[in-house]
C-alpha positions as CSV (number, residue, x, y, z in Angstrom):
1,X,-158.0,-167.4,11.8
2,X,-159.6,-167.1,8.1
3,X,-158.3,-169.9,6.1
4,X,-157.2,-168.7,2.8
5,X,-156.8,-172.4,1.2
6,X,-158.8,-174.5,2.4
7,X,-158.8,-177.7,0.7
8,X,-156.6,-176.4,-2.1
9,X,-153.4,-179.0,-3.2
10,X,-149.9,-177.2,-3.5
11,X,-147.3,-178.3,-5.0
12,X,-143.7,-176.4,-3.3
13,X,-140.0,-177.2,-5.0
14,X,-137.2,-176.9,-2.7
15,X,-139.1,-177.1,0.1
16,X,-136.9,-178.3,2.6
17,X,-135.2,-175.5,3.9
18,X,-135.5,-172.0,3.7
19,X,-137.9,-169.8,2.2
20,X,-139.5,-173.4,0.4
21,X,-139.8,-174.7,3.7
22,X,-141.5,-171.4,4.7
23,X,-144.1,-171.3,1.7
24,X,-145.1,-175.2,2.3
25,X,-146.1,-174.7,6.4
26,X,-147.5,-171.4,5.3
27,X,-149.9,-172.8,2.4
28,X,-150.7,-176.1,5.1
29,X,-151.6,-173.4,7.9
30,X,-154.2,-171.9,5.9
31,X,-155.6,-175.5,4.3
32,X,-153.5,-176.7,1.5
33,X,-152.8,-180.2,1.1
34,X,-148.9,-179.9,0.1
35,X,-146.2,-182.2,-2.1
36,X,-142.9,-181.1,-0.1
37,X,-140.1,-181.8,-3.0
38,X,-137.2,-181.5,-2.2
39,X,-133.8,-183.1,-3.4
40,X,-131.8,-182.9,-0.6
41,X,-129.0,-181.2,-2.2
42,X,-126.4,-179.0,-1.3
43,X,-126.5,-175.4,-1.7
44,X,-124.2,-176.0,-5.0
45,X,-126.2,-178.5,-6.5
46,X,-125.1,-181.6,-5.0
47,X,-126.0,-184.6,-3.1
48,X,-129.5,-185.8,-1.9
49,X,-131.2,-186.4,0.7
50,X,-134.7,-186.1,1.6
51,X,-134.6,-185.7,4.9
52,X,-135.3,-182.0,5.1
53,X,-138.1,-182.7,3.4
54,X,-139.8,-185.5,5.6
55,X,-138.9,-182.8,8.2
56,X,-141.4,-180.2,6.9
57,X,-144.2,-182.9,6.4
58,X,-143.7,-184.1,9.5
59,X,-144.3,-180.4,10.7
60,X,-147.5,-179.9,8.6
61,X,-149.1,-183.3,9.5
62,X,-148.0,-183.2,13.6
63,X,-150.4,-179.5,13.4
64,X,-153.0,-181.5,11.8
65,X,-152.0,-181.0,8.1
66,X,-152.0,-183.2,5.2
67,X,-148.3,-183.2,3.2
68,X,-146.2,-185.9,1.2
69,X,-142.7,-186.1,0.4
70,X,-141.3,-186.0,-2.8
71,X,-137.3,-186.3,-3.1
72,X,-137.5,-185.4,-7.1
73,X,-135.0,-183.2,-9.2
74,X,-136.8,-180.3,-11.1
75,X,-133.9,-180.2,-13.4
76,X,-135.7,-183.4,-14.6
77,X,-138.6,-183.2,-16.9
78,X,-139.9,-186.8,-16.2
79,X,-139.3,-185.7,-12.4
80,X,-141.0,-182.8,-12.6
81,X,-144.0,-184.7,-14.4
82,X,-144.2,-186.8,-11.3
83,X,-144.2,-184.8,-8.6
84,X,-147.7,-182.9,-10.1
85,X,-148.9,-186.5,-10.6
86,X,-147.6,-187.5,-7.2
87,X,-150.0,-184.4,-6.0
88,X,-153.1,-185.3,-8.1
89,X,-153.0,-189.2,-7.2
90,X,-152.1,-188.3,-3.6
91,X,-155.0,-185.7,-3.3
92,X,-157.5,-185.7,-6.1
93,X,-156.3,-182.7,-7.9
94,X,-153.7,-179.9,-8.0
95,X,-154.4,-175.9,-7.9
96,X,-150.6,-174.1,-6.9
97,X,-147.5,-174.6,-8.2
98,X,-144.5,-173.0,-6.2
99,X,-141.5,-172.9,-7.9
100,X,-138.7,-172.0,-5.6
101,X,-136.0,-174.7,-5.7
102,X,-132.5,-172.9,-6.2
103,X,-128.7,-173.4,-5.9
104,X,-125.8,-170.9,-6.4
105,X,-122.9,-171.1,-8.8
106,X,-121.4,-167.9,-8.4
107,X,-118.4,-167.0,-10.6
108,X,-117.5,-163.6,-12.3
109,X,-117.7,-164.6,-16.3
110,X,-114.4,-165.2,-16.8
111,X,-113.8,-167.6,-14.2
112,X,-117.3,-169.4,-15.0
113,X,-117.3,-173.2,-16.2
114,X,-119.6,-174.1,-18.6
115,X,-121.1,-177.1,-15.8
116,X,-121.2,-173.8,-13.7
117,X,-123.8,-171.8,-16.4
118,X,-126.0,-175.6,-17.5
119,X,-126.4,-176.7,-13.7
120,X,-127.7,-173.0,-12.6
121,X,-130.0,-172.7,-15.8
122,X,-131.1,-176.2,-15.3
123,X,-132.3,-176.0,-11.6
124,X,-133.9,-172.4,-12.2
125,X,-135.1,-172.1,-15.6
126,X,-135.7,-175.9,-16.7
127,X,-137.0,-176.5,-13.0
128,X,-139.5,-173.6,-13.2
129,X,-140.6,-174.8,-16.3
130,X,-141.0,-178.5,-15.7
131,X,-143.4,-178.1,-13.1
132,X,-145.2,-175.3,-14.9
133,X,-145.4,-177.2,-17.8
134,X,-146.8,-180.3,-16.5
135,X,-149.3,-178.5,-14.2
136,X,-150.6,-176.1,-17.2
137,X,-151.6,-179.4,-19.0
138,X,-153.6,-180.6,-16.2
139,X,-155.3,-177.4,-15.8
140,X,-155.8,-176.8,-19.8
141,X,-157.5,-180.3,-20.1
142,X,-159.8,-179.8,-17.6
143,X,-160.8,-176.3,-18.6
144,X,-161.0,-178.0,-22.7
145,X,-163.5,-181.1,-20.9
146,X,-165.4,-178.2,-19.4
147,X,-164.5,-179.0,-15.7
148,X,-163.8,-176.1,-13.3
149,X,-160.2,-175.2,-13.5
150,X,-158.0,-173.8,-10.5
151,X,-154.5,-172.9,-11.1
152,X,-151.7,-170.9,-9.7
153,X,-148.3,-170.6,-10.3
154,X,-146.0,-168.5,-8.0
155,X,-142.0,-168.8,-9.4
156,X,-139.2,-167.4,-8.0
157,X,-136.8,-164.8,-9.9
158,X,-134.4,-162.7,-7.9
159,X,-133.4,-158.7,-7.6
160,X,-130.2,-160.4,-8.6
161,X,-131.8,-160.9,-12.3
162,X,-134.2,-157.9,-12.5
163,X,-132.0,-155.7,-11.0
164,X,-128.3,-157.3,-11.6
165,X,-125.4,-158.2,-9.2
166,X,-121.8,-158.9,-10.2
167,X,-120.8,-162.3,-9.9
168,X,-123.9,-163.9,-10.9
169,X,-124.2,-164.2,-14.7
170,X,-125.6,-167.2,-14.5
171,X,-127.9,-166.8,-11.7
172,X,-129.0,-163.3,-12.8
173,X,-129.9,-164.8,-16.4
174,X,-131.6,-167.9,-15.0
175,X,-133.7,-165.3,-12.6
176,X,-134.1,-162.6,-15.3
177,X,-135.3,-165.5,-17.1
178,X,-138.1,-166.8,-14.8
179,X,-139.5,-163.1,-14.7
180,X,-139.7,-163.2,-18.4
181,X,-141.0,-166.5,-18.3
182,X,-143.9,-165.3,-15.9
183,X,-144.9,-162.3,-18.0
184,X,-145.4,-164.6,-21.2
185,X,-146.9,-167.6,-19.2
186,X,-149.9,-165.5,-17.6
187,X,-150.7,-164.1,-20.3
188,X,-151.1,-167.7,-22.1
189,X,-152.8,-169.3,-19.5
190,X,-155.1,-166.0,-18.5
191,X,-158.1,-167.9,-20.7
192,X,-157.8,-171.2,-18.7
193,X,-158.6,-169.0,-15.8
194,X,-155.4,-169.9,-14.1
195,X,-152.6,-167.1,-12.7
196,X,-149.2,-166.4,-12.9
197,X,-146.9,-164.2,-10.8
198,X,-143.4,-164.3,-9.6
199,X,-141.8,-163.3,-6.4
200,X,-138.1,-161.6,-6.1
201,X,-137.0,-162.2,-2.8
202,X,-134.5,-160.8,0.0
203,X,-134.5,-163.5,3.0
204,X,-132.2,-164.6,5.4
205,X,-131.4,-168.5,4.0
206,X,-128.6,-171.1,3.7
207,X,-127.8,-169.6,0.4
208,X,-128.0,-166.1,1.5
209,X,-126.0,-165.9,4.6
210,X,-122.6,-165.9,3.2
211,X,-123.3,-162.9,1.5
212,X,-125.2,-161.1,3.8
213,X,-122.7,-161.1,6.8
214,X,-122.8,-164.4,7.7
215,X,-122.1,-164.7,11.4
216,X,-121.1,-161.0,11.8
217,X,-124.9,-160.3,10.7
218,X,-126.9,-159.4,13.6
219,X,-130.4,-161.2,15.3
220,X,-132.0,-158.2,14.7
221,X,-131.3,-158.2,11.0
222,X,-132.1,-161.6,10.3
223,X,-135.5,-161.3,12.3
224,X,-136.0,-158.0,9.7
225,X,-136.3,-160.5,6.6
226,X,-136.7,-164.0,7.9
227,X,-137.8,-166.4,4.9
228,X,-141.5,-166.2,6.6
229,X,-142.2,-163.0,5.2
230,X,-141.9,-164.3,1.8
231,X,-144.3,-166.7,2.5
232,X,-147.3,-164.3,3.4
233,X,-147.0,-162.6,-0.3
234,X,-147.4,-166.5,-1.7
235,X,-150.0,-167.6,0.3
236,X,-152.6,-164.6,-0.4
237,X,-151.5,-165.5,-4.6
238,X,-152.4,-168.7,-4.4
239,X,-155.8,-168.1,-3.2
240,X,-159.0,-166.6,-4.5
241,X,-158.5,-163.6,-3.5
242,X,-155.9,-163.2,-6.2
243,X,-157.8,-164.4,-9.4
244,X,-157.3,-161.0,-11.0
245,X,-153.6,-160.4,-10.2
246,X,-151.6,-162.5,-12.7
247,X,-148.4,-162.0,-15.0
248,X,-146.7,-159.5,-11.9
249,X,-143.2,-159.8,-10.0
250,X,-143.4,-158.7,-6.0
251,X,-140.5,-157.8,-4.9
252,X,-140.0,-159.1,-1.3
253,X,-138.0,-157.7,1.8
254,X,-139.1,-158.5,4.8
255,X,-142.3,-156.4,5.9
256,X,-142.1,-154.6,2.5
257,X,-143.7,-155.8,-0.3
258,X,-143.4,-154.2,-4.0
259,X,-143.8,-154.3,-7.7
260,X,-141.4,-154.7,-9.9
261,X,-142.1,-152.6,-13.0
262,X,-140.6,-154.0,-15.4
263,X,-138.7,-153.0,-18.5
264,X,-140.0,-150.0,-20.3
265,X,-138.9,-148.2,-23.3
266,X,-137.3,-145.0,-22.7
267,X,-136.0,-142.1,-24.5
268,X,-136.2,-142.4,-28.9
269,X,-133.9,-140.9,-31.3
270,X,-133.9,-141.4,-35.1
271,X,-130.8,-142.5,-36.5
272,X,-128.8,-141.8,-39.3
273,X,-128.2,-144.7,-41.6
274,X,-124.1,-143.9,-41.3
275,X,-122.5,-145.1,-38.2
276,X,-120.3,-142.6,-37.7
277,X,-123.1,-139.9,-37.2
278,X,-124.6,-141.8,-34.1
279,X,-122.3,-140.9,-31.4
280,X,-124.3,-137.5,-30.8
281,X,-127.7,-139.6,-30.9
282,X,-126.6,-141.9,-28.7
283,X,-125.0,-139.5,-26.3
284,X,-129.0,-137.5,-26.3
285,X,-130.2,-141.1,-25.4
286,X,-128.0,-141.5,-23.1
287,X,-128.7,-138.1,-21.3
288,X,-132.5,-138.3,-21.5
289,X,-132.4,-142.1,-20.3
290,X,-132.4,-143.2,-16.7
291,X,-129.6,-145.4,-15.0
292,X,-130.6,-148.9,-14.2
293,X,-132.1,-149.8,-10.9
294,X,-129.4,-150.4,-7.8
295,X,-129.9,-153.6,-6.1
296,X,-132.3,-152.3,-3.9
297,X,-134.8,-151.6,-7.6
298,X,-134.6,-147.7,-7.0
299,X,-132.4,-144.7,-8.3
300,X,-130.6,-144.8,-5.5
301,X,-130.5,-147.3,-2.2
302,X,-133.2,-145.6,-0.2
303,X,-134.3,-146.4,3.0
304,X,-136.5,-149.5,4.0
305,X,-134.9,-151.9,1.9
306,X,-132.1,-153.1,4.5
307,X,-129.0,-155.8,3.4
308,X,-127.7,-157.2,0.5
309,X,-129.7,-159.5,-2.2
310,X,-130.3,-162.5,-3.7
C-alpha cells in the first residue's frame, strides 16, 4: 500500500474514541507519527481519563507505529500550547493538526444555561483555535528563518452549523464558527505554504447514536457511515497531494464525499429609505431567493445522504 505520510507528525484532538480515534490509526497507517489527546471526558464535557487514549497508541505502536499520549484540554490555551510542543519535542517537528475534539450540550434556546453556551464554544471554537494557533507559530517561524515549512490543519465543523438543526444553538454556532474560522485561516496562512480545510461530518459515534436511532438503528446503517470513512477524506488532506486544496469544507457521509459551497449572495433589491415601503422589496427578495439547505445540504433530502446529522 502507497504510504501517503510517511514520516509526517500529526497532532489528533479527541482522539480517543470515535471519528478522532479513526483519523489517528488512519494518519499512523499511512506513516504519521501521531500525539493522541484526548481528555477522557464524557460526551457532556465531563470527567477525565486517558485511557481511551493510551488505547489508540497502544493500537498504532502494536502495528508498528509511533504515537504518544497526551490527556490535555483544548479548551485550555496553555494545554493546547503543549500538546504541539509535546509533538515537536517527541518527534522533531509537527506538519498536521486535527482538530476534532467535541461534546454536546443540546438545549432548545430557551432552556439553554449560559455553562451550556461557554463549555460548547469553549471545547469547539477555543479548542480549534488553540491548537491552530500554536501550530501556525511554529510553522510561520520557520517559513520567516527560511526553513521548509509543512503544515496542515483539518477542523471539524458540522452540517449541524452549515446547514442548521433545532436544538443545537450552541453547537451549530460553535460549528458554523469553525467553518468561518477555516475560510479566514487558509487564506492567512496560504503564504506560509501551509493548508486549511474543514470536514462536516455524518458518522455513527458515542455522540451520535442517540440521535440517530440508537439501538433501534440497524448494522447495516451504521456499517453505511462508520467513523472510518471520515478518516479517508483527512488522511489524503494532510498529505502532499493536497497542497493546493486549502480554505474548503467536505462534507462527509459515509462513501460520499462533498463540498460545501458556502454562503453566497443571492437576489438584490434597492431600498427605499422609508421603512414602510420595504415590505414589497422584501417580499421580491424573498421570491427570487432560495430556501436554506435541509440537513442533508440540498433543496430537498435527496437520495445518498442516509440518517440524521451531527
Amino acid at each position: 500500500m502507497s504510504r501517503l505520510l510517511e514520516g509526517k507528525v500529526a497532532l489528533v484532538t479527541g482522539a480517543g474514541r470515535g471519528i478522532g480515534r479513526e483519523h489517528a490509526l488512519m494518519l499512523a497507517e499511512h506513516g504519521a507519527k501521531v500525539v493522541v489527546n484526548d481528555l477522557g471526558g464524557d460526551e457532556f464535557g465531563g470527567g477525565a481519563d486517558v485511557t481511551p487514549a493510551a488505547e489508540v497508541v497502544e493500537a498504532i505502536t502494536s502495528g508498528g507505529g509511533e504515537a504518544v499520549v497526551n490527556g490535555g484540554s483544548v479548551a485550555s490555551f496553555d494545554d493546547a500550547g503543549a500538546m504541539v510542543q509535546q509533538a515537536i519535542d517527541t518527534f522533531g517537528d509537527i506538519n498536521i493538526v486535527v482538530n476534532n475534539a467535541g461534546i454536546l450540550r443540546d438545549r432548545m434556546v430557551f432552556s439553554m444555561t449560559e455553562n451550556d453556551w461557554d463549555t460548547v464554544m469553549a471545547v469547539h471554537l477555543k479548542g480549534t483555535f488553540g491548537p491552530s494557533h500554536h501550530a501556525a507559530t511554529y510553522w510561520r517561524n520557520r517559513a520567516k528563518s527560511g526553513e521548509e515549512t509543512y503544515g496542515r490543519i483539518i477542523n471539524t465543523s458540522s452540517p449541524s452549523g452549515i446547514y442548521g438543526n433545532v436544538g443545537q444553538t450552541n453547537y451549530g454556532a460553535a460549528k458554523a464558527g469553525i467553518a468561518a474560522f477555516t475560510v479566514i485561516a487558509a487564506q492567512e496562512l496560504v503564504r506560509y505554504g501551509v493548508t486549511v480545510n474543514c470536514l462536516a461530518p455524518t458518522a455513527w459515534s458515542r455522540l451520535t447514536a442517540p440521535l440517530m436511532g440508537g439501538d433501534e438503528a440497524s448494522e447495516e446503517f451504521k456499517d453505511s457511515i462508520d467513523p472510518r470513512w471520515i478518516a479517508v477524506i483527512t488522511a489524503w488532506l494532510a498529505s502532499p497531494e493536497a497542497a493546493n486544496v486549502t480554505g474548503r469544507v467536505f462534507d462527509v457521509r459515509g462513501q460520499n464525499l462533498g463540498i460545501a459551497e458556502g454562503w453566497h449572495l443571492g437576489p438584490v433589491e434597492v431600498q427605499p429609505d422609508n421603512p414602510a415601503e420595504l415590505g414589497p422589496v422584501v417580499a421580491k427578495l424573498m421570491a427570487a431567493a432560495r430556501l436554506n439547505a435541509s440537513m442533508y445540504g440540498q433543496d430537498h433530502e435527496g437520495p445518498g445522504f442516509p440518517g440524521k446529522s451531527i
